[in-house]
C-alpha positions in Angstrom: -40.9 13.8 13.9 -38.8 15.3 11.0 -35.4 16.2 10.1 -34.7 19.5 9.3 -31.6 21.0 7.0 -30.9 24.8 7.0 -28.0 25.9 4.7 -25.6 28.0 6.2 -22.5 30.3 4.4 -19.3 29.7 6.7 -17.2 33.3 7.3 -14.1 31.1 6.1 -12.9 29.4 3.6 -12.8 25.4 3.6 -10.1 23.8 4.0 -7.4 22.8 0.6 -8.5 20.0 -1.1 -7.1 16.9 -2.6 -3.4 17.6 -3.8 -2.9 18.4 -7.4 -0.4 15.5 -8.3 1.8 13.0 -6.9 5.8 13.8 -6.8 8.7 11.3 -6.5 11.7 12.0 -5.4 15.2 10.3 -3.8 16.2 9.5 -0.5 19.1 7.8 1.4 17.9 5.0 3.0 19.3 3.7 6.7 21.9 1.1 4.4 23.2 4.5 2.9 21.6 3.5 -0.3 19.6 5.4 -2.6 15.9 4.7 -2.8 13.3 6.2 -4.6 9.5 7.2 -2.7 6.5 9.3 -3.3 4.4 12.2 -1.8 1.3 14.1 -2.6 2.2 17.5 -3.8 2.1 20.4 -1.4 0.3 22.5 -4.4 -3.6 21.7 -3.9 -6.8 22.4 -4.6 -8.9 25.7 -2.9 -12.2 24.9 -2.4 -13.8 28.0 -2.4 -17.3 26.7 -1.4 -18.6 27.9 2.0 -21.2 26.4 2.3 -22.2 24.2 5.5 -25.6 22.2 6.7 -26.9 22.0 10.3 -29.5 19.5 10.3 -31.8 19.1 13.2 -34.6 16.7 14.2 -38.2 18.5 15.4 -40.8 17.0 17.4 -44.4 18.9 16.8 -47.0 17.9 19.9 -50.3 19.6 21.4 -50.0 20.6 25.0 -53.2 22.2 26.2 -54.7 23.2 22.6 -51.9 24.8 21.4 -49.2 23.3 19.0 -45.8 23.3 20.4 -42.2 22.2 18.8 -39.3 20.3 20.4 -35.9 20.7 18.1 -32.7 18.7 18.6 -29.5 19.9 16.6 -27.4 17.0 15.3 -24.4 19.0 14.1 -23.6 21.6 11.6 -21.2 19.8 8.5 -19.5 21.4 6.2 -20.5 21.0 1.8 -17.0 19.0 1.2 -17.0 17.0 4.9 -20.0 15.4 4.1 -18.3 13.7 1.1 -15.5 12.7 3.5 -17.5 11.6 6.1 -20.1 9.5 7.5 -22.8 10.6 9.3 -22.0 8.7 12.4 -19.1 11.0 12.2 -20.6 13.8 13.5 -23.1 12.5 16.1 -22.1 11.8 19.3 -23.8 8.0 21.0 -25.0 9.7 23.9 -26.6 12.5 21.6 -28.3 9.8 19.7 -29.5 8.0 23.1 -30.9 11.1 24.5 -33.1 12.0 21.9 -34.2 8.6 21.6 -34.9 8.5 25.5 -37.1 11.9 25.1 -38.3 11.4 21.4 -39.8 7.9 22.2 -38.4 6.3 19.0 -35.8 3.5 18.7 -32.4 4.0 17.5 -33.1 2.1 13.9 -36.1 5.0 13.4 -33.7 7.6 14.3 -31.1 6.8 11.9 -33.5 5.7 9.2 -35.4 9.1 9.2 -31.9 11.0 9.3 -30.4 8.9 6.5 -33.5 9.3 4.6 -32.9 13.0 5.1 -30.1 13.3 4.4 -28.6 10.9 1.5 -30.1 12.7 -1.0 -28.7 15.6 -0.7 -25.1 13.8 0.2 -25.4 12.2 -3.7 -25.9 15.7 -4.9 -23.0 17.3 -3.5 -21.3 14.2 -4.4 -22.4 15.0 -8.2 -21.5 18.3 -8.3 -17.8 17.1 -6.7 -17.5 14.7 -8.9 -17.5 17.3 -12.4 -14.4 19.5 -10.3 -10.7 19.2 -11.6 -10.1 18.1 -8.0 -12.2 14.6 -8.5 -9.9 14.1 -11.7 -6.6 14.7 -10.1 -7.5 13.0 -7.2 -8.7 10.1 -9.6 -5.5 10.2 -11.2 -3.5 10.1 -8.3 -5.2 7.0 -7.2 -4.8 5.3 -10.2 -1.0 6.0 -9.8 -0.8 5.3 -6.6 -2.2 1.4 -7.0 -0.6 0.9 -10.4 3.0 1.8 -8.2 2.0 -1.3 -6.1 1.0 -3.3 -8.4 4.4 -3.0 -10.0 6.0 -3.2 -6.2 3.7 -6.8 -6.1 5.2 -7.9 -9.4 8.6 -7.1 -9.0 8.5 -9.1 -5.0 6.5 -12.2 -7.0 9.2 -12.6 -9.4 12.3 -12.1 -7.3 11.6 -12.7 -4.0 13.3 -9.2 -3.4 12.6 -5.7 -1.5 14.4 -3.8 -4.0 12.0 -2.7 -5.9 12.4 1.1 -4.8 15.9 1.3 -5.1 15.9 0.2 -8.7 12.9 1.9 -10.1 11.1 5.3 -9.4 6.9 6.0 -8.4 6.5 6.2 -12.0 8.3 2.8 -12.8 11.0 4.6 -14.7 15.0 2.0 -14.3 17.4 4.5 -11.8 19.3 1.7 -11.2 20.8 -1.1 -14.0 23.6 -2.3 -12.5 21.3 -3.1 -9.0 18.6 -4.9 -11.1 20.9 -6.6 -12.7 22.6 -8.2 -9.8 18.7 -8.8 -8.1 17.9 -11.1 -11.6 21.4 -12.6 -10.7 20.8 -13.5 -7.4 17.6 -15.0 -8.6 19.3 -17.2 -11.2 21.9 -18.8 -8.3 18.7 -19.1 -5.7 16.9 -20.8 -8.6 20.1 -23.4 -9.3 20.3 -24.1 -5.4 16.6 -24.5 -5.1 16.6 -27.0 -8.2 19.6 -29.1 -6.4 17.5 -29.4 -3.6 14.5 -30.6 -5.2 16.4 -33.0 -7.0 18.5 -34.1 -3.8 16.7 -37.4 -3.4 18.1 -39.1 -6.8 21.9 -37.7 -5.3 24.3 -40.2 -3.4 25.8 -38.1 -1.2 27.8 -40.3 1.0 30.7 -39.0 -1.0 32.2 -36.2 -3.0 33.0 -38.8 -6.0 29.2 -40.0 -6.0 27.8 -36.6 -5.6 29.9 -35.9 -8.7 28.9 -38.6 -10.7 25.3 -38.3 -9.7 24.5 -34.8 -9.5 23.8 -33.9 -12.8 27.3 -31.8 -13.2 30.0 -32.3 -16.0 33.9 -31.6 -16.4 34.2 -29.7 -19.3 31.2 -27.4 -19.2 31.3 -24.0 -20.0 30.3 -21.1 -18.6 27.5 -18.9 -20.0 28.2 -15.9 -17.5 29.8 -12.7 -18.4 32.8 -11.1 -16.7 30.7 -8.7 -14.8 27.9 -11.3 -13.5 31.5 -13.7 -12.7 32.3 -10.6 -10.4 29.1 -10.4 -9.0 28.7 -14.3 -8.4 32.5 -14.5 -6.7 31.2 -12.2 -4.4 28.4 -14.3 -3.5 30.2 -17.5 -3.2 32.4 -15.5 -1.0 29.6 -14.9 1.2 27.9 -18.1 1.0 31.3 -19.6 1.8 31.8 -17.6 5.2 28.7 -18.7 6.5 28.8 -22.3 5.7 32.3 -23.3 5.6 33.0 -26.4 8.4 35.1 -24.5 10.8 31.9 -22.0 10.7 30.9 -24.2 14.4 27.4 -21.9 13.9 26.0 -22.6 10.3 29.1 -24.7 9.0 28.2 -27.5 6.5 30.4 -30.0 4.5 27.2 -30.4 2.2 26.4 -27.3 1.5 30.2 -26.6 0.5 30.3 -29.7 -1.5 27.5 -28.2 -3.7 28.4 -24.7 -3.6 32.0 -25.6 -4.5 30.2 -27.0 -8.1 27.9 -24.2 -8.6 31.5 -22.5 -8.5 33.4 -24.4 -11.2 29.9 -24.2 -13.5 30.0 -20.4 -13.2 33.9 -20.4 -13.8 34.6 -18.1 -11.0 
């Protein structure tokens, strides 16, 4: 038994390939806020190359002195769909089983003889795909595509936000200062509350005057905030305040108002 590749020419054109480059653009998201995405370009590729493969598997036996042939067509791929592809792809289980049952071979010798056949000529269309402008720009667009994320990743590590594409743009250019700005904010106060808890065990907190004197606050300390990060931080203790506050039944807490209330005098808001 052998496997058998006849080239074929296809009446019709393939399909477009890859897209040419990747565009960004703005869109308002379900908050009513402006947010920045990506798409692949709807200017792409023409592959122009018509040619397909059918590959078969033939079977030459003797029946009463006379040599006779048994063929079984696999499928007919096209040049660029067997870079996209795997074989499996295009062969149905039960075909595979049924020329097993009437070949007499096992499944493993069936797809070792068609790999066999077929991988070389799979690397040299892969080759030839590879030197097109369409491999480059598909490259490129890859590369973009991860270095976006990565950014996304970096940006999620060091704030602990989901912000990232309301502030910047695919290609990592700022759209938005005064968001950012308020996301490194919120980061800072998270940070200070964090701190407070990690320190809580060295507190006395049986009362306000102890937590004073214990907490590592001072009278007298300035603030190092600027007007506009005082605005931004009033309305966060506003916030915080409505969800903690005693007569909150739900979330109220003394202690968490005894501690906010200081975070409050050391940003002089």
């Amino acid at each position: 038994m052998y496997v058998v590749i006849q080239k074929l020419k296809h009446k019709k054109v393939n399909s477009k390939g890859s897209s040419k480059f990747i565009k960004t653009y703005s869109y308002i998201d379900f908050n009513g806020e402006t947010a920045y995405g990506y798409r692949h370009s709807e200017e792409c590729f023409e592959r122009t190359n018509t040619t397909a493969y059918k590959i078969s598997i033939r079977k030459s036996y003797r029946e009463k002195g006379r040599v006779k042939q048994q063929q079984w067509s696999l499928f007919t791929v096209s040049y660029y769909d067997l870079l996209e592809f795997g074989l499996e792809d295009f062969i149905r289980d039960s075909k595979v089983d049924l020329i097993v049952k009437e070949s007499g071979i096992s499944t493993a010798e069936f797809w070792d003889m068609v790999y066999k056949k077929v991988t070389p000529l799979v690397e040299r269309i892969r080759l030839e795909y590879e030197a097109t402008d369409e491999y480059k720009a598909k490259c490129k667009n890859d590369k973009e595509i991860r270095e976006y994320f990565e950014r996304e990743c970096k940006f999620r590590e060091e704030y602990g936000e989901c912000f990232y594409n309301h502030i910047y743009d695919f290609y990592g250019n700022l759209m938005n200062q005064e968001l950012l700005e308020q996301v490194k904010l919120d980061k800072k106060v998270r940070d200070e509350y964090y701190k407070y808890y990690q320190n809580k065990s060295s507190y006395q907190s049986d009362s306000y005057s102890n937590y004073y004197n214990k907490s590592g606050y001072q009278e007298g300390n300035c603030s190092n905030y600027s007007n506009s990060d005082k605005k931004i931080l009033k309305k966060i203790y506003k916030t915080v305040a409505a969800k903690f506050h005693p007569d909150n039944g739900a979330t109220g807490s003394e202690e968490v108002m005894l501690m906010l209330n200081r975070l409050k005098e050391q940003w002089g808001v």
